[in-house]
Residue, then its C-alpha position, 0 to 999 in steps of 0.5 A: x372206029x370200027x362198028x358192027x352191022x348185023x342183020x337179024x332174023x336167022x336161027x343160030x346153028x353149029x359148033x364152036x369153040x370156047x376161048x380162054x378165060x380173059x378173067x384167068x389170063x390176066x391176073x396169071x400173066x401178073x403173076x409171072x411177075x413173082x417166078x424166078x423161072x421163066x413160064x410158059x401160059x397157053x390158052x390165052x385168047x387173042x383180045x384187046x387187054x391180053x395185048x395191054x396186058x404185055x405191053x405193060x409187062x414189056x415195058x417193065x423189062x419182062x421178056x415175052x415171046x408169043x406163038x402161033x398158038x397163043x403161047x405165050x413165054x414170060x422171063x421175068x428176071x430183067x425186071x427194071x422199071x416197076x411203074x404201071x403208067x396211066x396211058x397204058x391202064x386207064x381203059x383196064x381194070x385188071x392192071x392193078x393185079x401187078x400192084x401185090x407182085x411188084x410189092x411182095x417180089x421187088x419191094x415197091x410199086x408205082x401204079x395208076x389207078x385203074x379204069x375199065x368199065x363205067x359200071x359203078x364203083x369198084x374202089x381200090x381200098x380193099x387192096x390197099x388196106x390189106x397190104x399195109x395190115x401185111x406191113x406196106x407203106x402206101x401212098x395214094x398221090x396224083x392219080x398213083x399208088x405208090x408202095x414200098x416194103x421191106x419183106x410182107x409180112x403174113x396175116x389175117x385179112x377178112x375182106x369187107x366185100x367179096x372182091x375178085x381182084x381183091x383176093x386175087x392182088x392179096x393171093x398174090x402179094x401173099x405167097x412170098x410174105x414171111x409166114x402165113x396169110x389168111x384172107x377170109x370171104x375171099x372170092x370164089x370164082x373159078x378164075x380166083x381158083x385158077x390163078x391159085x393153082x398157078x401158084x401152087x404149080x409154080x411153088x407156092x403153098x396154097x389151101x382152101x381153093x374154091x372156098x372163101x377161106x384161103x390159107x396161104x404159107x409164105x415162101x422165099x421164092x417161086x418159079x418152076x423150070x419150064x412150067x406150061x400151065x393152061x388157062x381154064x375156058x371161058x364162062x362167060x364167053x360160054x354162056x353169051x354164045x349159048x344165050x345167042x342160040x337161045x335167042x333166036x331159037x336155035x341150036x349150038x354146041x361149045x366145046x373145050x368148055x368147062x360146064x361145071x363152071x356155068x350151073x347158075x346160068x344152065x339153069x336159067x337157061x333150061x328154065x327159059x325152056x333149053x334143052x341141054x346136055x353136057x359132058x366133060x369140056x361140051x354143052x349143047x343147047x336146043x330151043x327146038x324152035x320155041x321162043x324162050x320164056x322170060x326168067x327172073x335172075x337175081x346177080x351175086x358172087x360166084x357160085x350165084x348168077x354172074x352179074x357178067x351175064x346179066x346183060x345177055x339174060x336182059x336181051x333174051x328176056x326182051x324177046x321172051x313169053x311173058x315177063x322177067x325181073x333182073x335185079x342187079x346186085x354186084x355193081x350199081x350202075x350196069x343197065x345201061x344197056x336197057x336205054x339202048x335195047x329200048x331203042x329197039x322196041x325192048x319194054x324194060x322198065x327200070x326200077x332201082x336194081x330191077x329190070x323188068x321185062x315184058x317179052x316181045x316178038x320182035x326187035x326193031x334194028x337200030x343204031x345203038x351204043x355200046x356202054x360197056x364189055x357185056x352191054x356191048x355183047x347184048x346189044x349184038x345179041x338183040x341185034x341177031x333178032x331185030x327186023x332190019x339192021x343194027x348198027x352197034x357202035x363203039x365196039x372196041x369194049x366187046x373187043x376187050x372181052x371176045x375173042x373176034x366175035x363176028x367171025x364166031x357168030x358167023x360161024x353159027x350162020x349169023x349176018x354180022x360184019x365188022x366196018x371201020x368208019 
């Protein structure tokens, strides 16, 4: 199992650039499902659930070709099998994003309950409910749901809780249902917006983007001959790179990056003392050599702080001036990162959802594990200011999220390398 070794005490320094959005990329190459064309979807990064992802399609009947540049072709026409099995999902959430295409394009579905991190509950119900109000018949046996249904049917779904795969199943099973479908308090995050502009690209009929009210009008079928759609860059990426400059007290600039996307984060970042500017697709940050100061950050949907940056934030408050509260509200059970970074001489202190956290000058290297895909990328940026050597194991989570995260950190002057032991 490979594990990664960093040496820390080096101030980070120089220019990267910003993969594609893993959380675009997924529901998008499931949407390829309901094209009657085959499409074209560039800017995929190269990661662990990416490749789960095709297979999965793959052993549907879908035809892919991928190029040298990430390209990657979907023809979904020889669609046979309509099963997504359990050996293929269990370590991915995102598998259930094929539920509503399977449904609303072939008229049934077999999939298995998802896994994915262990960060708290994140039922299925949401989706569920929805599709049998669009007139599915479910059944939940075994570990599987199976679905079937004649032609959905349109109509008013108002979603208990802001769920991003929620909107994003029900976006997608909505656009070949008879009539209109309106999903209201619907996620607003820019992966959600981006998928739904790859409808539209692709013949749907779409309102409402960026709103928590999306209107959908259903149509016979989508496709568009030789679409090529580019994914949108990656945030959260983004912002872990940005806070391992911040860290160590250093300077970087990302390119091919979307700042629009990241305002909760920049601000939290500028209040920790970063100097940044941004321009159209590039953000660079500064510390001057300051140590940052500790913030209070309060996770919430989009456009709030994400809770997918929270871990990285929690780091950085280890090691900043003063101290800093991080009150976790989207998912019940994501401090587990706090066990390990105390291990390394952090002083957080958990209370509920909170984490406080009394700065300290430094880090001790030790070995650590990681629980999850942000836990492990914070448990890397703890180790890039500790004295001594960190060994951050069970790295195959941050493989599912970074696009060869060492080589980027590397990149920046950092002492990382990856062991298989």
């Amino acid at each position: 199992m490979d594990k990664l070794i960093i040496t820390g005490g080096t101030q980070l320094s120089g220019e990267l650039r910003i993969a594609g959005a893993k959380n675009a990329a997924l529901p998008i190459l499931a949407a390829t499902l309901l094209s009657e064309e085959a499409v074209s979807v560039g800017n995929i990064p190269h990661l662990h659930d990416i490749t789960t992802t095709m297979q999965l399609l793959g052993q549907m009947g879908v035809r892919l070709t991928i190029d040298e540049k990430m390209n990657i072709r979907v023809d979904s026409n020889e669609t046979n099998k309509f099963e997504a099995p359990y050996e293929l999902v269990k370590t991915m959430r995102a598998s259930i994003l094929v539920l509503g295409p399977l449904l609303t394009r072939f008229g049934q579905a077999h999939v298995s309950l998802p896994g994915g991190c262990a960060i708290g509950t994140r039922p299925v119900d949401i989706h569920l409910d929805s599709l049998i109000k669009m007139g599915a018949e479910i059944k939940v046996d075994a570990g599987y749901i199976h679905a079937k249904a004649s032609r959905l049917k349109g109509c008013r779904l108002v979603l208990d809780k802001v769920t991003v795969t929620g909107t994003e199943n029900l976006l997608m099973t909505a656009v070949l249902a008879k009539g209109t479908t309106v999903i209201e308090n619907a996620a607003k995050e820019p992966e959600v917006s981006d998928l739904a502009h790859f409808l539209n690209a692709m013949g749907a009929k779409i309102s409402g983007i960026d709103s928590d009210v999306l209107v959908i009008e259903g149509v016979e079928k989508i496709g568009k001959k030789d679409l090529h759609y580019t994914i949108v860059p990656d945030r959260i990426e983004t912002g872990t790179y940005l806070v391992a400059a911040a860290i160590t007290r250093g300077q970087i600039k990302v390119k091919d990056t979307r700042p629009d996307t990241l305002d909760a984060v920049l601000d939290k970042l500028k209040e920790a003392g970063a100097d940044i500017t941004t321009g159209e697709d590039w953000i660079n940050l500064d510390m001057h050599g300051k140590q940052p100061k500790a913030v209070n950050i309060r996770t919430a949907p989009y456009p709030a702080f994400p809770t997918d940056m929270q871990a990285q934030f929690t780091a950085m408050n280890s090691v900043a001036d003063g101290v800093g509260t991080i009150t976790e509200t989207v998912f019940e059970n994501r401090f587990m990162h706090v066990q390990e970074m105390q291990r390394m001489g952090a002083n957080i202190q958990l209370e509920s959802n909170t984490a406080i956290c009394k700065g300290q000058q430094q880090l001790i290297g030790a070995p650590v594990m990681a629980t999850d895909l942000r836990a492990s990328a914070s448990l890397v940026l703890a180790g890039l200011v500790a004295k001594g050597e960190t060994l951050v194991d069970r790295i195959y989570h941050i493989d599912r999220g970074y696009d060869h995260i060492e080589e980027k950190l590397a990149q920046l002057g950092a002492t990382i390398k990856r062991i298989a032991r």
